[in-house]
N, C-alpha and C positions, 0 to 999 in steps of 0.2 A: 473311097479313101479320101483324108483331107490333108490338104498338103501346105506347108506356109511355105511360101520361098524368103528368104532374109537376104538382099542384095543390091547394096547400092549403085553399082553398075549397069546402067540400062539394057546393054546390047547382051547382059549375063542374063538379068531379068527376064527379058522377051526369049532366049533360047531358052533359061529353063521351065519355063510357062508353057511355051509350045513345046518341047517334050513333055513334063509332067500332067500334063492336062490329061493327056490319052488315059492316064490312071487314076485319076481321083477332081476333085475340084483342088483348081486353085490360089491361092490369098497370096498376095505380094504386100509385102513390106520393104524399106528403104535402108533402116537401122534398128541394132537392138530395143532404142526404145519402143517403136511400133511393134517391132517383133515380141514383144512382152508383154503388152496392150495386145494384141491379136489372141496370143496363148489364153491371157486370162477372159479375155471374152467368150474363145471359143469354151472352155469349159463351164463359162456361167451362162452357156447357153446349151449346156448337154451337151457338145457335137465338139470334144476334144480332138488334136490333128495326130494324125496317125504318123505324118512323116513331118521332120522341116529340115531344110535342105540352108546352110547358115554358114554364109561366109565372114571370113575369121577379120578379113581386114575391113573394118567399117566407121563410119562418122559415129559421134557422139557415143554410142557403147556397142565395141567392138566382137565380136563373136566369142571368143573367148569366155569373157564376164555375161555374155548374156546367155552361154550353156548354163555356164553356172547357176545364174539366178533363174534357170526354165531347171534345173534339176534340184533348187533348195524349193521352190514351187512344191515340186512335185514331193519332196519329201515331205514338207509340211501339210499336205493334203492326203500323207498316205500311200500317195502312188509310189509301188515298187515294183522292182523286178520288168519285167516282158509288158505290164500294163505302162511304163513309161513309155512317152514319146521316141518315135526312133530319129536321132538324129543326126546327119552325116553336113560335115563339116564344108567346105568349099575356100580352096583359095591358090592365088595366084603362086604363092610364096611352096618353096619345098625346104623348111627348115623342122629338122628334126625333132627339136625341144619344143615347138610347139604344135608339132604332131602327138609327141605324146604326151606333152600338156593336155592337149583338148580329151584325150582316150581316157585321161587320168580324172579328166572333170565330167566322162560319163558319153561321150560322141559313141556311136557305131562305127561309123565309118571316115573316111577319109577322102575328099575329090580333090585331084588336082587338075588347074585351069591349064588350060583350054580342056573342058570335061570331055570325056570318053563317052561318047553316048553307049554304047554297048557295054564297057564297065560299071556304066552307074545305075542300067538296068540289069546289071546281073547282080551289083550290091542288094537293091532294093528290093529283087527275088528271094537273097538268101537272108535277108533280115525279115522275107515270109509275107511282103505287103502286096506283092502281087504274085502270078502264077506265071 
């Protein structure tokens, strides 16, 4: 499995690195714009990410606008359904409207900070990326 982490947070970063690692390889980026540069690399190099894990509060474009523009990506190339990227959200904040914001612009899931290790590997079971 290929996994991008999106997190400007260092000490977020290195936990979710060292957990996610057991599962797949994985790419760290800072902000959406890396995280967008990542995406489209990985698909113009065959080896699209299966999971990205993309917190909402960030520098220069924010997780929000950058689901967005990783889910018009993906419509413009085609990709629909189950073949999109799974993508589960991350943030510090527990505000309603923009929980279901992000669900409305195409998220899986939902993490809130300080992440649940146990929750967020049960997410990632029932969205079928590991066993």
């Amino acid at each position: 499995m290929r996994i991008l982490i999106v997190e400007d947070d260092l000490a977020s970063r290195k936990f979710l690195s060292k957990l996610l690692s057991k599962y797949g390889e994985c790419d760290i980026t800072v902000d959406g714009m890396e995280a967008l540069e990542a995406f489209m690399l990985a698909w113009d190099e065959g080896e699209p990410y299966d999971l990205i894990c993309l917190d909402i509060m960030m520098p220069n474009l924010d997780g929000e606008k950058t689901l967005k523009m990783i889910r018009d990506i993906e419509k413009q190339k085609g990709i629909v359904g189950s073949n999109r990227v799974k993508i589960i959200m991350t943030t510090a904040l527990n505000e309603t409207e923009r929980v279901f914001d992000a669900f409305e612009t195409g998220c899986e899931a939902y993490a809130s900070k300080p992440i649940n290790i146990e929750k967020l590997v049960e997410v990632i079971r029932k969205l079928g990326l590991i066993e």
